[in-house]
FIKOLZA-1660 file (N, C-alpha, C; in steps of 0.1 Angstrom, whole numbers, plus 5000, padded with zeros to 4 digits):
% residues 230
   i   px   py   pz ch aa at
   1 1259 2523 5236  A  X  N
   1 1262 2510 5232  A  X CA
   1 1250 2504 5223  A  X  C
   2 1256 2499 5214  A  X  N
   2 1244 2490 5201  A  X CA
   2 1239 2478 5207  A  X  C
   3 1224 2478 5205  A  X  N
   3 1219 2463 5207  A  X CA
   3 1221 2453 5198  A  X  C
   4 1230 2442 5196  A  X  N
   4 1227 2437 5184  A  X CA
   4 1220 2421 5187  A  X  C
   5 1214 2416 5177  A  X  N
   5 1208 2401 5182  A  X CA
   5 1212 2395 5167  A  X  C
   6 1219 2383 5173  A  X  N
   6 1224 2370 5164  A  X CA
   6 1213 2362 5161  A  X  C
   7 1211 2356 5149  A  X  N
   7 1205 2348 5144  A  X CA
   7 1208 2331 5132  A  X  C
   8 1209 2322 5142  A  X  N
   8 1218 2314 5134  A  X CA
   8 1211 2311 5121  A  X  C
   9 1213 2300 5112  A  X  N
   9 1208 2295 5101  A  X CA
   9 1199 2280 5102  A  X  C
  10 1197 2276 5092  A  X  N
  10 1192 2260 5093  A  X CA
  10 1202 2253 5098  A  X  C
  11 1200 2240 5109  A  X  N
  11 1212 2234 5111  A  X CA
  11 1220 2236 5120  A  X  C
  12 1216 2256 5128  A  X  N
  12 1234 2264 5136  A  X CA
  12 1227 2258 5144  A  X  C
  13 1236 2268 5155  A  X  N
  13 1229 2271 5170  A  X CA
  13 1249 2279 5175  A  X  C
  14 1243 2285 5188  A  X  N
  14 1249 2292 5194  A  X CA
  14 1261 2286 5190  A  X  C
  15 1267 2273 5195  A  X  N
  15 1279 2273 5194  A  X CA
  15 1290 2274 5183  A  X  C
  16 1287 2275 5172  A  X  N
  16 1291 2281 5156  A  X CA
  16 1293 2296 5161  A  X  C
  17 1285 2306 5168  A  X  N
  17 1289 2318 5167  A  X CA
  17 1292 2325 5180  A  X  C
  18 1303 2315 5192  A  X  N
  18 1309 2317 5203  A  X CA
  18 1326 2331 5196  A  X  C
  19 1329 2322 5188  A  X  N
  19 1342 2335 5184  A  X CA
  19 1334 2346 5177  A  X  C
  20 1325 2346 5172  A  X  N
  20 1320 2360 5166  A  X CA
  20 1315 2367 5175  A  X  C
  21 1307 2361 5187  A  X  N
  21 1305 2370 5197  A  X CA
  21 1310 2376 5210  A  X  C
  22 1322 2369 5205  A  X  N
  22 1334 2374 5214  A  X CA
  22 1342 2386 5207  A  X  C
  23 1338 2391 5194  A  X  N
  23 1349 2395 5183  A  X CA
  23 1346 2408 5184  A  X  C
  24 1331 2411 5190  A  X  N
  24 1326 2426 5190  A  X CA
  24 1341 2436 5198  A  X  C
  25 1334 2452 5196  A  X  N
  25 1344 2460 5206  A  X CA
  25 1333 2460 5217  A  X  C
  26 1335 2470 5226  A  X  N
  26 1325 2472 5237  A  X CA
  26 1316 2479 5234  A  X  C
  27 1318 2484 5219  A  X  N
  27 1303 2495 5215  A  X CA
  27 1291 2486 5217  A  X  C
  28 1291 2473 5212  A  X  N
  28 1284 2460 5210  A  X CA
  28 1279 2453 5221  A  X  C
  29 1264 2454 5224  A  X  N
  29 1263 2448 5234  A  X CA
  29 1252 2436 5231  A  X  C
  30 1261 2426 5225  A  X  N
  30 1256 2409 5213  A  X CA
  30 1246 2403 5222  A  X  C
  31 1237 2396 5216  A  X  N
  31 1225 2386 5224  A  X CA
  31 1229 2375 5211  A  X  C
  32 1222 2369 5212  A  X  N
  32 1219 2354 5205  A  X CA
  32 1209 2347 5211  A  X  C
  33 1197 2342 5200  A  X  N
  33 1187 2334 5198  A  X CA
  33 1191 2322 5191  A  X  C
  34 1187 2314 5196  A  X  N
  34 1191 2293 5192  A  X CA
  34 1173 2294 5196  A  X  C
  35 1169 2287 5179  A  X  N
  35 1154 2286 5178  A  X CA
  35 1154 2271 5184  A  X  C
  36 1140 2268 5182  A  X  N
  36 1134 2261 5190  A  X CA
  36 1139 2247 5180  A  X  C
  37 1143 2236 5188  A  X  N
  37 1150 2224 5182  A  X CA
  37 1161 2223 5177  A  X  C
  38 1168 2233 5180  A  X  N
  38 1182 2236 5175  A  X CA
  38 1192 2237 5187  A  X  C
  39 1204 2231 5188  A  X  N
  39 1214 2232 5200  A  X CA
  39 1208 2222 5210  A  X  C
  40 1205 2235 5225  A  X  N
  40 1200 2229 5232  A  X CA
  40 1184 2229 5240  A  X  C
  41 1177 2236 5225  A  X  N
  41 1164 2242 5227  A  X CA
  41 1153 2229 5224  A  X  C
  42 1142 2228 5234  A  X  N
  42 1137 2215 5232  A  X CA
  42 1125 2219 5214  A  X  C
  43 1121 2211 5212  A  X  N
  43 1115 2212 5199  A  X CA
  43 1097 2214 5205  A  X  C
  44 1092 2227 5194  A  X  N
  44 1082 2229 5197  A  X CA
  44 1070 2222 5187  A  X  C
  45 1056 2223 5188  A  X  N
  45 1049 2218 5184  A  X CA
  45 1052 2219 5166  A  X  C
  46 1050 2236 5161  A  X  N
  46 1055 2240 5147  A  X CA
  46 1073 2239 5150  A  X  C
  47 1076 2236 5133  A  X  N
  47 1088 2239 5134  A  X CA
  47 1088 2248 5116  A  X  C
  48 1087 2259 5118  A  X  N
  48 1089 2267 5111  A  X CA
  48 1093 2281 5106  A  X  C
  49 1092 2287 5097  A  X  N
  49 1099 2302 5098  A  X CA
  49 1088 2309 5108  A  X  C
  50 1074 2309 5108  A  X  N
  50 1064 2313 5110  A  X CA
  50 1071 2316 5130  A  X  C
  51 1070 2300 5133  A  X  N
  51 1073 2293 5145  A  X CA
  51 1082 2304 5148  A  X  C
  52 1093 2304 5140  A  X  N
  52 1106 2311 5149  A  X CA
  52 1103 2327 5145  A  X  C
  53 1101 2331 5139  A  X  N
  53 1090 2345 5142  A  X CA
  53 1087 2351 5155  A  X  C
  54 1077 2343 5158  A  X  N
  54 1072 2346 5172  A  X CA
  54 1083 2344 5184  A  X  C
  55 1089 2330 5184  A  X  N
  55 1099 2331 5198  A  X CA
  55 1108 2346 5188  A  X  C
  56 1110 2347 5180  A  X  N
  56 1119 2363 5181  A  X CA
  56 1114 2372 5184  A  X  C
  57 1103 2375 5185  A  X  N
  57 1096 2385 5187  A  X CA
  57 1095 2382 5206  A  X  C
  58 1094 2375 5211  A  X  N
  58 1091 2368 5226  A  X CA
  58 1103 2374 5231  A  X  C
  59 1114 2368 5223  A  X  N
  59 1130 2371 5228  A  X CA
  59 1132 2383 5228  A  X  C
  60 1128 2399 5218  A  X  N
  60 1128 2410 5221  A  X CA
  60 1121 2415 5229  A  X  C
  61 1110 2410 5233  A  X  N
  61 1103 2413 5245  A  X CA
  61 1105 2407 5258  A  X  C
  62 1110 2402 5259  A  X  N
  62 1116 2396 5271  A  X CA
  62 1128 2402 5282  A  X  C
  63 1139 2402 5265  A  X  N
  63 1148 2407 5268  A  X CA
  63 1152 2428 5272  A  X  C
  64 1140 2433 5262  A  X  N
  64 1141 2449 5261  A  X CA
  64 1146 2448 5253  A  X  C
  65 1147 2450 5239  A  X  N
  65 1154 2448 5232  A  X CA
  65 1145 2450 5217  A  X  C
  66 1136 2464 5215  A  X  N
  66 1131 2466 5210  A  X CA
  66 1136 2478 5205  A  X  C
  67 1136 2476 5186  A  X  N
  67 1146 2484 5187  A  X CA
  67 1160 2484 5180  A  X  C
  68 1165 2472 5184  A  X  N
  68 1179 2465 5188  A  X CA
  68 1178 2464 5169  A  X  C
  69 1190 2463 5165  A  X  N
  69 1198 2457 5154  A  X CA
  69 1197 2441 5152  A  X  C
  70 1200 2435 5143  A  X  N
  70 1203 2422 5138  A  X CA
  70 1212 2416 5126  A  X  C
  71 1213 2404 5132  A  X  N
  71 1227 2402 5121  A  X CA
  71 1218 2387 5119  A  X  C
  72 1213 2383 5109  A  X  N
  72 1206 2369 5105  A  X CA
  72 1213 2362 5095  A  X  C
  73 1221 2352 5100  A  X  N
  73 1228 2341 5089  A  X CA
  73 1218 2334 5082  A  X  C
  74 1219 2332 5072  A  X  N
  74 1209 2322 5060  A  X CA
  74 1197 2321 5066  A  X  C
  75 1193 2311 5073  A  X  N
  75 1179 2314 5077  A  X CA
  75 1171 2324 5086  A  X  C
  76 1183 2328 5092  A  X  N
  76 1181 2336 5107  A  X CA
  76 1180 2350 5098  A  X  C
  77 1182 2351 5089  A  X  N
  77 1179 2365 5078  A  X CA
  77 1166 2363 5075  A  X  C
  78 1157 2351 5072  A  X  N
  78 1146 2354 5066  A  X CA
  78 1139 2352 5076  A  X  C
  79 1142 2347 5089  A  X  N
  79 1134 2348 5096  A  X CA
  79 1133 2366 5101  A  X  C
  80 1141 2371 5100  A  X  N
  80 1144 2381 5108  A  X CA
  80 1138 2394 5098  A  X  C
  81 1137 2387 5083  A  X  N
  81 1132 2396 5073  A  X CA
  81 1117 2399 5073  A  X  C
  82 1111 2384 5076  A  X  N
  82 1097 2379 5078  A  X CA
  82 1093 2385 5091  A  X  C
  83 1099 2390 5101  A  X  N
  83 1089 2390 5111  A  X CA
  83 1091 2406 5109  A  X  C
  84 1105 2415 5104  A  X  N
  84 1102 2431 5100  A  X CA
  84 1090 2432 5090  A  X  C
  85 1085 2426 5084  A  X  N
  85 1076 2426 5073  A  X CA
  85 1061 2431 5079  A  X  C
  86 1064 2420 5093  A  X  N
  86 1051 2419 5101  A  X CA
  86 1048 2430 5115  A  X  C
  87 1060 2431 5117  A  X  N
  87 1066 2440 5128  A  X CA
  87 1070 2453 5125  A  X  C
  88 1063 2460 5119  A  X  N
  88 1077 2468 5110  A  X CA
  88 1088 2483 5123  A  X  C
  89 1084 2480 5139  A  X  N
  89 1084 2490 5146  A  X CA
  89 1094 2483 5158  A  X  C
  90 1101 2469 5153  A  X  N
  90 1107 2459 5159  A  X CA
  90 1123 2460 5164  A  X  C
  91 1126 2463 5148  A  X  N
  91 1142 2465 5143  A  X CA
  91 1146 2478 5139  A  X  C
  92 1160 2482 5145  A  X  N
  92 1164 2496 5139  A  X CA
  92 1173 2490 5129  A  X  C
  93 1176 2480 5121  A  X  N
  93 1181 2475 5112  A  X CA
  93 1183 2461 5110  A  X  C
  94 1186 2454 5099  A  X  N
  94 1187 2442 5096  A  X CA
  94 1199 2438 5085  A  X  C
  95 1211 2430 5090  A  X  N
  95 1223 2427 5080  A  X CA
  95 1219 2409 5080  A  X  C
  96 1218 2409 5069  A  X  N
  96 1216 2394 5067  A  X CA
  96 1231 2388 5056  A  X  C
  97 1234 2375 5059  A  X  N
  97 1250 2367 5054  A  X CA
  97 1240 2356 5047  A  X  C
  98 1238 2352 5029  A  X  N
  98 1240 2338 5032  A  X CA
  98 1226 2338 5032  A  X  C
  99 1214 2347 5028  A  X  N
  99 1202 2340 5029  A  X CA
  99 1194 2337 5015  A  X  C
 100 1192 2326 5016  A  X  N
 100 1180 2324 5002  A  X CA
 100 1168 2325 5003  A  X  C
 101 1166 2336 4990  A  X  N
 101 1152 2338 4986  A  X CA
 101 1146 2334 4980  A  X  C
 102 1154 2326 4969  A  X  N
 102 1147 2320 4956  A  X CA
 102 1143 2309 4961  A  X  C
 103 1127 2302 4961  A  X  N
 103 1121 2291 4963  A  X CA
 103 1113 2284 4952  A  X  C
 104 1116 2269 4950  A  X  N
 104 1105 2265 4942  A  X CA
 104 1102 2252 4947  A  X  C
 105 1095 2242 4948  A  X  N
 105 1101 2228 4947  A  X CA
 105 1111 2219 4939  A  X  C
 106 1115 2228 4933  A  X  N
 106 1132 2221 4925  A  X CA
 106 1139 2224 4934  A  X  C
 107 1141 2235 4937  A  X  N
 107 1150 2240 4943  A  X CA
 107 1151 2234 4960  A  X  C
 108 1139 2235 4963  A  X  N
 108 1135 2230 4978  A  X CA
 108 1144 2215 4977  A  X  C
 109 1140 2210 4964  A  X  N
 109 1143 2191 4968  A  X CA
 109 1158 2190 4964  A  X  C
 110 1165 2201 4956  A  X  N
 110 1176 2201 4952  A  X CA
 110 1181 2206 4967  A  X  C
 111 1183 2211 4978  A  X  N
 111 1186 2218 4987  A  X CA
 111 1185 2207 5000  A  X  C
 112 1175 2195 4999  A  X  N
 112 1172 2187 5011  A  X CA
 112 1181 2175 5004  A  X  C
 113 1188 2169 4994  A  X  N
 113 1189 2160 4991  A  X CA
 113 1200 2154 5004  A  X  C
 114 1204 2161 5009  A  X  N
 114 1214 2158 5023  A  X CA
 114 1209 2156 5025  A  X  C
 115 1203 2160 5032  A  X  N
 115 1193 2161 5048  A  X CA
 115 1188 2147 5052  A  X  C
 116 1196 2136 5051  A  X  N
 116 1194 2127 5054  A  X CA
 116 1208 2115 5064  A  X  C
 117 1201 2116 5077  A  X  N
 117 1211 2109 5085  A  X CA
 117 1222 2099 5080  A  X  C
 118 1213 2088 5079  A  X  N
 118 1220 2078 5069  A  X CA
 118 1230 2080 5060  A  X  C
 119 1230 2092 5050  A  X  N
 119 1237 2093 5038  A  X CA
 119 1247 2102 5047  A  X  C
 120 1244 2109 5056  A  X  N
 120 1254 2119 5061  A  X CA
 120 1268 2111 5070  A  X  C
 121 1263 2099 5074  A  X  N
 121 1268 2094 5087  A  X CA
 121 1280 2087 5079  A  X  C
 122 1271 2080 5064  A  X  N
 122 1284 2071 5056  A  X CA
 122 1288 2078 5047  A  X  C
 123 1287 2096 5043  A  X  N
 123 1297 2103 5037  A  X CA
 123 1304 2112 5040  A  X  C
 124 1300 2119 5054  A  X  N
 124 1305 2125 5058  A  X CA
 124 1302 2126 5072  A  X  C
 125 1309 2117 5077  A  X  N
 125 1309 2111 5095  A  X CA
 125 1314 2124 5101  A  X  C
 126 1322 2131 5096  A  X  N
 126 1329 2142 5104  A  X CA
 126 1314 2158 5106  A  X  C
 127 1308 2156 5099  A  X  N
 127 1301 2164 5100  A  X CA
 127 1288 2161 5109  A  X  C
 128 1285 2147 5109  A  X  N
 128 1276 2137 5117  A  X CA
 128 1279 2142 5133  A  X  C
 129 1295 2138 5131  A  X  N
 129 1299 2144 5146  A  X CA
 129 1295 2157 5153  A  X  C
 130 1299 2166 5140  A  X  N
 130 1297 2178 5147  A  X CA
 130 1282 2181 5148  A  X  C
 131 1272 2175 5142  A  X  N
 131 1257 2175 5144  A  X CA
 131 1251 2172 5159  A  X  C
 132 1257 2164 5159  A  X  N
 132 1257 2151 5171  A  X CA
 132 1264 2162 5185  A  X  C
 133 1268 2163 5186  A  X  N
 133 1278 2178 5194  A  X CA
 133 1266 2188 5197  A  X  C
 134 1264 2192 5182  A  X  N
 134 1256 2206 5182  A  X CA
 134 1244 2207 5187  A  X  C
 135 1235 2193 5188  A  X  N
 135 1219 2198 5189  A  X CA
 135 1218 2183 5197  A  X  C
 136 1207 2183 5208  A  X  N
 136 1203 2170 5216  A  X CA
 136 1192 2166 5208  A  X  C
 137 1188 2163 5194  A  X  N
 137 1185 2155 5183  A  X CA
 137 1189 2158 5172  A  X  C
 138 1199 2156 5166  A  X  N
 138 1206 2160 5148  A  X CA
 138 1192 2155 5138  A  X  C
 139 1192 2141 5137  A  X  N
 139 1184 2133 5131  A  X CA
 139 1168 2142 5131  A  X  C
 140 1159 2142 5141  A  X  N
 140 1151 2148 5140  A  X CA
 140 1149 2157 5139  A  X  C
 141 1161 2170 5140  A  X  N
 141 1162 2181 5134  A  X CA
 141 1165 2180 5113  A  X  C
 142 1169 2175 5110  A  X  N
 142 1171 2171 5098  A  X CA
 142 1158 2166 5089  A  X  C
 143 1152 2157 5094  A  X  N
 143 1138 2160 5090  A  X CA
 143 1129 2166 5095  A  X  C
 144 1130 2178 5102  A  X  N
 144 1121 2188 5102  A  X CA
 144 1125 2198 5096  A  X  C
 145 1135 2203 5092  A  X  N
 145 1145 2210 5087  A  X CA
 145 1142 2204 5070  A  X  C
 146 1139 2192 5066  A  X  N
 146 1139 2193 5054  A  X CA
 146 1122 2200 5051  A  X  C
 147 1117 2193 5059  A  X  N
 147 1101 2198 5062  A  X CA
 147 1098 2215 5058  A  X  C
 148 1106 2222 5067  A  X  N
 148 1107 2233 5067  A  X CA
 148 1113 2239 5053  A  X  C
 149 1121 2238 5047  A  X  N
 149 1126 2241 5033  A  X CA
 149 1115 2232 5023  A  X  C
 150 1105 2221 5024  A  X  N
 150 1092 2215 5010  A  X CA
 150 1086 2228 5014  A  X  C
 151 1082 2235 5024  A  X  N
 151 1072 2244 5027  A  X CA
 151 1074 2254 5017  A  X  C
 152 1090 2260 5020  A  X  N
 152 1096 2269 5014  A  X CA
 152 1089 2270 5004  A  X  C
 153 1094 2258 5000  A  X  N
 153 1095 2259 4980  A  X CA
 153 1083 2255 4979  A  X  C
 154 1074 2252 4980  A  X  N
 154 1053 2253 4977  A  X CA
 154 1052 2269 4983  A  X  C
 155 1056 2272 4985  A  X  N
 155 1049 2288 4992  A  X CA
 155 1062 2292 5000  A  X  C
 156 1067 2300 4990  A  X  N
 156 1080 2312 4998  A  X CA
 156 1072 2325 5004  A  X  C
 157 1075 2327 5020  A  X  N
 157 1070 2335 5023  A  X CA
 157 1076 2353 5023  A  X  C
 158 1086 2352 5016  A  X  N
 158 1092 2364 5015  A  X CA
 158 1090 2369 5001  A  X  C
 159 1082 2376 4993  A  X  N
 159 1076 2379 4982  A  X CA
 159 1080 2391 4982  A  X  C
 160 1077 2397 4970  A  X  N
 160 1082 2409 4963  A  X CA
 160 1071 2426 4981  A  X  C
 161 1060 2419 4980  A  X  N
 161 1049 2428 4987  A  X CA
 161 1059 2429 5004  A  X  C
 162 1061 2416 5006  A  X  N
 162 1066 2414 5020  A  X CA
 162 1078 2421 5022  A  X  C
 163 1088 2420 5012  A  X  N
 163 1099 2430 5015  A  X CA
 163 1097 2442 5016  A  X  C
 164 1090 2449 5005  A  X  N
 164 1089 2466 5005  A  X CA
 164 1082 2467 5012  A  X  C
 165 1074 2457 5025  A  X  N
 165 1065 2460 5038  A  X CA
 165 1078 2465 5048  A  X  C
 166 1091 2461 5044  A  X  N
 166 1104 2467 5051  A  X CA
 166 1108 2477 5054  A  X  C
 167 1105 2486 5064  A  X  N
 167 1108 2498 5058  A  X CA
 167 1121 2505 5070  A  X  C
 168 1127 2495 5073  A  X  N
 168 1143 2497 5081  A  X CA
 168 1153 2497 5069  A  X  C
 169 1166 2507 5074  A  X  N
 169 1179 2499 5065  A  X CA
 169 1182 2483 5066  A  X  C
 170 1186 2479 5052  A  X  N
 170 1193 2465 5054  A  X CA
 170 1199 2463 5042  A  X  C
 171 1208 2455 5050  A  X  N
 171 1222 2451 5043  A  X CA
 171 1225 2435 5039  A  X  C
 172 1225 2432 5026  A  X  N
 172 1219 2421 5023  A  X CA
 172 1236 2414 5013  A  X  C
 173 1240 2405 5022  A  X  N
 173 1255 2401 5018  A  X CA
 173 1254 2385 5019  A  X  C
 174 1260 2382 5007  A  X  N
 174 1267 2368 5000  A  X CA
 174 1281 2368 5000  A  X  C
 175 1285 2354 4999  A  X  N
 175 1298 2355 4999  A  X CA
 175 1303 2352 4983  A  X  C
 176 1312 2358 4977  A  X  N
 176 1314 2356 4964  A  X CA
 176 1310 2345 4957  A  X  C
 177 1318 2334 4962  A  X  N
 177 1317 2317 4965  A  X CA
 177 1302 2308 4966  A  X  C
 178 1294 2312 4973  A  X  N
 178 1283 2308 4976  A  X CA
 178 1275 2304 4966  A  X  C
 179 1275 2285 4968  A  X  N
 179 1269 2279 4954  A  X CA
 179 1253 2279 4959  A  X  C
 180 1249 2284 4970  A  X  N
 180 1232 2279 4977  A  X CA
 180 1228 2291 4973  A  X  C
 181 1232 2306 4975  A  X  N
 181 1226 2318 4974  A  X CA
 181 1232 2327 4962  A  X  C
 182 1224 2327 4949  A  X  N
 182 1232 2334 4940  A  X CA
 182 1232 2350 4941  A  X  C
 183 1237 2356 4937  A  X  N
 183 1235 2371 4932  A  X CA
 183 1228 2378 4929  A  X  C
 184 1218 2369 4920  A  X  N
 184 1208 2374 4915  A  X CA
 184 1192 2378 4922  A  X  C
 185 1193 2365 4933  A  X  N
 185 1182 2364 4941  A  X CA
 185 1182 2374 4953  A  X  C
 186 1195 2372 4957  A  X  N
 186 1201 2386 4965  A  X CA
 186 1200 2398 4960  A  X  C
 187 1200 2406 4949  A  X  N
 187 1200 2414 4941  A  X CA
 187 1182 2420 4941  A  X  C
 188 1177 2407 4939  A  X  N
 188 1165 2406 4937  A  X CA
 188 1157 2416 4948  A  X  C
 189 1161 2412 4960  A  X  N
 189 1156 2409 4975  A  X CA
 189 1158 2424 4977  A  X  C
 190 1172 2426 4975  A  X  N
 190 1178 2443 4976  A  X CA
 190 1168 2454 4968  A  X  C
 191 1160 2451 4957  A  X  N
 191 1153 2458 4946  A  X CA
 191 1143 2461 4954  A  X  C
 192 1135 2453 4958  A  X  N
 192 1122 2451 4964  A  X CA
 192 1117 2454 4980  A  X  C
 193 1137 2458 4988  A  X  N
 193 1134 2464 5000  A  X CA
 193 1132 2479 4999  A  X  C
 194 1130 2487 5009  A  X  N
 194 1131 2498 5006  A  X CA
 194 1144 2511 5006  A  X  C
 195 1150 2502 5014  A  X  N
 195 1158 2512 5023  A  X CA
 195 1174 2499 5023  A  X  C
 196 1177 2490 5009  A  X  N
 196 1185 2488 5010  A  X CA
 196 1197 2485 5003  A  X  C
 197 1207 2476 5008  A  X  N
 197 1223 2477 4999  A  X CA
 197 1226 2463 4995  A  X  C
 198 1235 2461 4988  A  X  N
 198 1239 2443 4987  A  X CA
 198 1255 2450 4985  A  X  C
 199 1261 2437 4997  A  X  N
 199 1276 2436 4997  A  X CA
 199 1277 2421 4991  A  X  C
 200 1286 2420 4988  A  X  N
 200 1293 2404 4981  A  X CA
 200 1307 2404 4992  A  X  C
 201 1314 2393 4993  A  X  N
 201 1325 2392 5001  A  X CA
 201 1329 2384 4994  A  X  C
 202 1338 2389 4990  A  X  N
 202 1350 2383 4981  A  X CA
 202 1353 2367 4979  A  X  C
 203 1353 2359 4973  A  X  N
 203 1359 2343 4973  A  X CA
 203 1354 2333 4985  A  X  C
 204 1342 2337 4995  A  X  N
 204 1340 2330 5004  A  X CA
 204 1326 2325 4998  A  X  C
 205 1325 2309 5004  A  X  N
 205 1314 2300 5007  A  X CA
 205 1303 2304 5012  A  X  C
 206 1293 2296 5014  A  X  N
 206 1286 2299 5022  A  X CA
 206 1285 2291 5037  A  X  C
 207 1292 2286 5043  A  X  N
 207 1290 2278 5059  A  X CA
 207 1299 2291 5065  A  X  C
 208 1289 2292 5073  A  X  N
 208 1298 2302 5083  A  X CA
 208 1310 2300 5089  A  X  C
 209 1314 2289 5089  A  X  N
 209 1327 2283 5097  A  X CA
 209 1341 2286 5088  A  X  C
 210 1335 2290 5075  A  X  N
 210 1341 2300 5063  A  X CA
 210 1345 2311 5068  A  X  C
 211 1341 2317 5073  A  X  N
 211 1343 2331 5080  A  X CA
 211 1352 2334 5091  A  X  C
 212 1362 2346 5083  A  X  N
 212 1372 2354 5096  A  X CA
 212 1358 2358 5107  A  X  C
 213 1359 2350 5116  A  X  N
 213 1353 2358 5132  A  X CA
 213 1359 2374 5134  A  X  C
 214 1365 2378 5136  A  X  N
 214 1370 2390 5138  A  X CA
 214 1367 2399 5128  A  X  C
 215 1371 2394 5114  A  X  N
 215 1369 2404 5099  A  X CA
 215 1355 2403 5096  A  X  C
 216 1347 2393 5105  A  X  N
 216 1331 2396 5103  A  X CA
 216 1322 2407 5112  A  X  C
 217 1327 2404 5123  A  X  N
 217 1322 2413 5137  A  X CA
 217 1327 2433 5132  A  X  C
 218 1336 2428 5125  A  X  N
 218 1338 2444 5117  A  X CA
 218 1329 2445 5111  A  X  C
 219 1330 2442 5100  A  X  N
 219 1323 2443 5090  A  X CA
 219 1309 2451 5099  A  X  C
 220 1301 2443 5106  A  X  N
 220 1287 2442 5110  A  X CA
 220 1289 2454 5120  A  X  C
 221 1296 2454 5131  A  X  N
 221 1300 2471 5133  A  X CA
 221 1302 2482 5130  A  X  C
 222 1309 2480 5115  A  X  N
 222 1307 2492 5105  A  X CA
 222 1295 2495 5107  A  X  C
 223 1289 2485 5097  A  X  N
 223 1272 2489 5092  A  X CA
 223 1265 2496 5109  A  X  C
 224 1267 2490 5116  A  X  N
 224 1258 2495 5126  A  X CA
 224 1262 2516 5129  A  X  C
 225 1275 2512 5126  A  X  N
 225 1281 2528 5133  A  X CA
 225 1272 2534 5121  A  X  C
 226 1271 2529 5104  A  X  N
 226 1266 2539 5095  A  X CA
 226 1252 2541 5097  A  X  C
 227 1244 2529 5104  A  X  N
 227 1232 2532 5106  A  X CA
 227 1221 2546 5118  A  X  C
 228 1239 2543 5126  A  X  N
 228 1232 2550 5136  A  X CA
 228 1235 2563 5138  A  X  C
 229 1243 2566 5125  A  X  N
 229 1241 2582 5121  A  X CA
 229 1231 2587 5110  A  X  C
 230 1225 2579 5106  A  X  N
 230 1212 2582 5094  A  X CA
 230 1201 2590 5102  A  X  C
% end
């Protein structure tokens, strides 16, 4: 049986990836990490990629789970890319959906212009809701979460040196659609690992809630079955 560990994005938490981790076969034996201020995780002193590094690293040692596979959605990929970089004896692979690499401060302040309660609540109440559901503070996760993306973009910590410090397979997939994470950046990311591939998925967005549950858990099963005959 494969270990695999979920990793949500900016914004998830567990309950966004309850059908996908129901979707595995029994080869699959799924964990999931909800970082710190997200869902129903209380907020730690940092809130950063750095921050969620270490509880990942905590979470594989806690759990046994050294070793194990990963599947990192948009942030949960760079977190998961950043701490192989640091770790390199951690992961027996890494499939990332949906993550950006490209950072600047245009892009940073082009990316947070949501990120603001107020604007969210009087244009899009329906997503407010689901905020409000998802995490026991939306609001203060939103400005820490923008916090976390100015960082980004003054100093991106995933550089050209840090990936080829990678030296697991990884599988590095966008969805056709996806106006946050282009091809090119993805492309990029793929050049500079050592050991990896870029998939595109056809006509899809980027919010995970975009995604066949079932037709994804394949997908990420494949890759695992190819990995673990290399």
């Amino acid at each position: 049986m494969e270990k695999l560990l979920i990793l949500h994005g900016a914004l998830g938490s567990k309950s966004q990836f309850e059908a996908l981790l129901s979707s595995f076969s029994q080869k699959v034996d799924a964990y999931f990490l909800e970082f710190s201020g997200h869902g129903i995780q209380p907020f730690q002193k940092d809130f950063s990629i750095e921050q969620f590094s270490v509880e990942l690293i905590r979470f594989v040692d806690n759990n046994n789970l050294k070793g194990c596979h990963v599947f990192g959605y948009s942030m949960g990929g760079y977190v998961a890319l950043y701490t192989a970089s640091n770790y390199p004896d951690y992961f027996q692979s890494i499939q990332t959906l949906g993550t950006k690499f490209l950072w600047s401060p245009e892009i940073a302040e082009k990316e947070t212009k949501m990120l603001n309660a107020e604007k969210i609540i009087e244009k899009v109440p329906a997503f407010a809701e689901d905020l409000e559901r998802r995490h026991n503070d939306w609001q203060k996760l939103l400005i820490c979460t923008k916090s976390l993306m100015e960082g980004l973009g003054n100093e991106a910590l995933l550089r050209g040196d840090e990936l080829k410090a990678v030296n697991i397979p990884v599988k590095i997939s966008r969805g056709s659609k996806d106006h946050m994470v282009s091809a090119e950046e993805s492309i990029w990311a793929k050049n500079h690992l050592q050991l990896a591939e870029y998939h595109e998925i056809y006509e899809m967005k980027h919010p995970i809630e975009k995604y066949d549950k079932v037709a994804l858990a394949k997908t990420i099963e494949k890759s695992l079955a190819i990995y673990n005959t290399q």
